[in-house]
C-alpha positions, 0 to 999 in steps of 0.5 A, spaced: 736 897 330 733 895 324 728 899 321 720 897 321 717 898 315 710 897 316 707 892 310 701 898 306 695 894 304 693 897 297 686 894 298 681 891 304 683 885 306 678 880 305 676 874 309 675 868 304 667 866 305 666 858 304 660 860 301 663 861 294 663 854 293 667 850 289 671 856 286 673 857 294 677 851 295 685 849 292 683 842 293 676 838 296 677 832 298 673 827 303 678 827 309 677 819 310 682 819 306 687 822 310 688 828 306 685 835 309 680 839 305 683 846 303 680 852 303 683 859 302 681 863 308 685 869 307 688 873 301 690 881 299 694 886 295 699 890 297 704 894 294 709 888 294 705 881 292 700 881 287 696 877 291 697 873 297 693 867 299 693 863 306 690 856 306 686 853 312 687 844 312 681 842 315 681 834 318 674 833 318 671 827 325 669 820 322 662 820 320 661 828 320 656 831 318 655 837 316 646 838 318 648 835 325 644 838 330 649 838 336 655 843 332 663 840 332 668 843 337 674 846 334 681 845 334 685 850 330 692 848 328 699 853 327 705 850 326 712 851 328 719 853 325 721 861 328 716 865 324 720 864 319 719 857 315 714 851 316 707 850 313 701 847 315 703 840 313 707 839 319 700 840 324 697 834 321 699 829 327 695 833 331 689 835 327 689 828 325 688 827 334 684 833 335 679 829 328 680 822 332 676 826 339 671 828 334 674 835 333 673 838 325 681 840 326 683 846 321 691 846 320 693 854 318 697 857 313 700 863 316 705 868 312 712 867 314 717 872 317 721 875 311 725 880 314 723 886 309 715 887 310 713 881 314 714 881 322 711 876 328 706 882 327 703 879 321 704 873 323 700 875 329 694 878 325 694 871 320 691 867 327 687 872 329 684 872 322 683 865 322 680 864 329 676 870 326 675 866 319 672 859 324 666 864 327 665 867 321 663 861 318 661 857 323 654 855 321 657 852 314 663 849 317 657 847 323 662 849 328 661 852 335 664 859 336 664 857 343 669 851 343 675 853 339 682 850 341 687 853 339 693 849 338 701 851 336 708 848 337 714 852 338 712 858 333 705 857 333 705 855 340 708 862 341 702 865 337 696 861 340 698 864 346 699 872 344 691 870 339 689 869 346 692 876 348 692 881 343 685 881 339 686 889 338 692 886 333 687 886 327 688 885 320 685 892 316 678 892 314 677 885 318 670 885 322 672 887 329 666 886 332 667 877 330 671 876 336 678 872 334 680 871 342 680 862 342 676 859 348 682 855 350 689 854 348 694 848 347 701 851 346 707 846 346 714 849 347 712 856 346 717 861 346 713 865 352 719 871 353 723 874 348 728 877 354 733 871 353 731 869 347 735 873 342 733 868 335 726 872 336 729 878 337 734 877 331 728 876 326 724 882 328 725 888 324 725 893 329 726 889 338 720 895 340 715 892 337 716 885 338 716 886 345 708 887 344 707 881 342 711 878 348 707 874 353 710 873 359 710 882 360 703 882 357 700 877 361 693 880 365 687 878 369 681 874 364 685 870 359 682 864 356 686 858 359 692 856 357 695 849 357 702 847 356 706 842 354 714 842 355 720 838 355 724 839 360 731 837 356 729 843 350 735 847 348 731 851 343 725 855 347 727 855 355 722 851 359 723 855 365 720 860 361 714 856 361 715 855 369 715 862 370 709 864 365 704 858 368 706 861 375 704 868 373 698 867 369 696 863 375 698 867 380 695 873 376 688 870 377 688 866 370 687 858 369 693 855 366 697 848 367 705 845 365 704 838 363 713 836 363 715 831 358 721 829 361 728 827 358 723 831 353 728 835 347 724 840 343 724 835 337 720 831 343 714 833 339 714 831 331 720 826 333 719 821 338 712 817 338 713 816 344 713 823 348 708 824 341 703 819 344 704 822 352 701 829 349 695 826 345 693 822 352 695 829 356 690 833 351 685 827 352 685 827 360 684 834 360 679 835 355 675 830 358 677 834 365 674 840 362 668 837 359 670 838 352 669 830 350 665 825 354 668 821 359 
């Protein structure tokens, strides 16, 4: 087993305020565009980097505005790639949909899997931090706290669901009483058990650990509800583990529902616009269900 080495923050992580202004952002452009807004939401020292500094890309609804009296719901975006690799670039379909149904969609940057200080732990604390981010600045962004979707793919997927879980995984000198759980979660192909999973286990630093961030054996009564979205011909994350995880979290009293792309491979979801275009109506239908959009 490899040995854990914890990563020793040097100094109190800070929460980036938007309300620094112009100095806050990497780059303000209008999203109209097609290009996000991007702001920095998270950055820290440490005795291994100089300075690490994590982005949010925020897709903004046609005609937002910013004084509205009614605040925006939230679609909070993470992307695949094992924990190890991908950016937010890749989440930009989706937070395009979530902006289409009149969402501010924010496609977050989360530090990657490195093998020598950086586990699925840290990565777990850079979703909590950006949920936490959302609700910190809720009133300049003119969000609502109470209508966070959290949404991932693969990787994220996994992550989305374990932020739903584990919001005592917090991030040194974060503010524990701003609350970093969603209020639902999308999650597609998640990898929702490590037991026959030996990709995860293999980029963990220590196989102890990563298990206390595995939902299929932490699933307990009052999660928030989770969604899932899976092709029943992925070779990369297993979707009976989705059946299993859906049946227990039902079963433990929790809201959550499997929608099945069939004949869908785990690439379904960035490859074939086909199998894309079944998501956004799934994600459509249910908002409208849950009554998260209008009818």
């Amino acid at each position: 087993m490899k040995t854990f080495k914890m990563l020793i923050l040097m100094s109190v992580l800070t929460i980036v305020s938007c309300s620094k202004g112009p100095s806050s952002l990497v780059n303000k452009i209008v999203s109209d565009s097609g290009v996000p807004e991007i702001r920095l939401y998270k950055e820290f020292h440490s005795d291994k980097f100089t300075m690490d500094k994590l982005e949010a890309h925020i897709f903004y609804p046609e005609g937002y505005d910013a004084n509205r009296e009614e605040p925006y719901k939230v679609a909070a975006y993470f992307h695949g790639g094992g924990w190890s690799q991908g950016s937010p670039t890749e989440g930009y379909p989706y937070a395009e949909h979530f902006a289409s149904l009149g969402f501010v969609a924010v496609s977050f940057e989360y530090r990657l899997v490195d093998y020598v200080n950086i586990t699925g732990i840290e990565c777990v604390k850079d979703v909590n931090s950006a949920i936490r981010w959302l609700r910190t600045y809720n009133k300049e962004l003119n969000i609502d706290s109470d209508h966070i979707a959290a949404v991932g793919l693969s990787a994220g997927g996994h992550l989305v669901i374990a932020n739903s879980m584990f919001p005592d995984i917090i991030e040194e000198g974060e503010d524990s009483k701003i609350s970093s759980v969603p209020n639902i979660v999308w999650a597609f192909a998640p990898p929702v058990s490590f037991k026959n999973n030996n990709f995860y286990m293999s980029v963990s630093l220590d196989s102890e650990q990563v298990l206390q961030i595995c939902p299929m054996t932490n699933i307990k009564p009052g999660n928030v509800p989770v969604y899932i979205i899976h092709g029943d011909q992925d070779s990369v994350v297993y979707y009976d583990d989705s059946v299993a995880f859906v049946k227990k979290m039902q079963e433990t009293g929790n809201e959550s529902e499997l929608w099945t792309i069939k004949e869908g491979k785990h690439s379904s979801f960035w490859e074939n616009q086909e199998h894309m275009d079944y998501v956004y109506t799934i994600i459509k239908d249910q908002l409208k269900k849950i009554n998260w959009i209008k009818p």
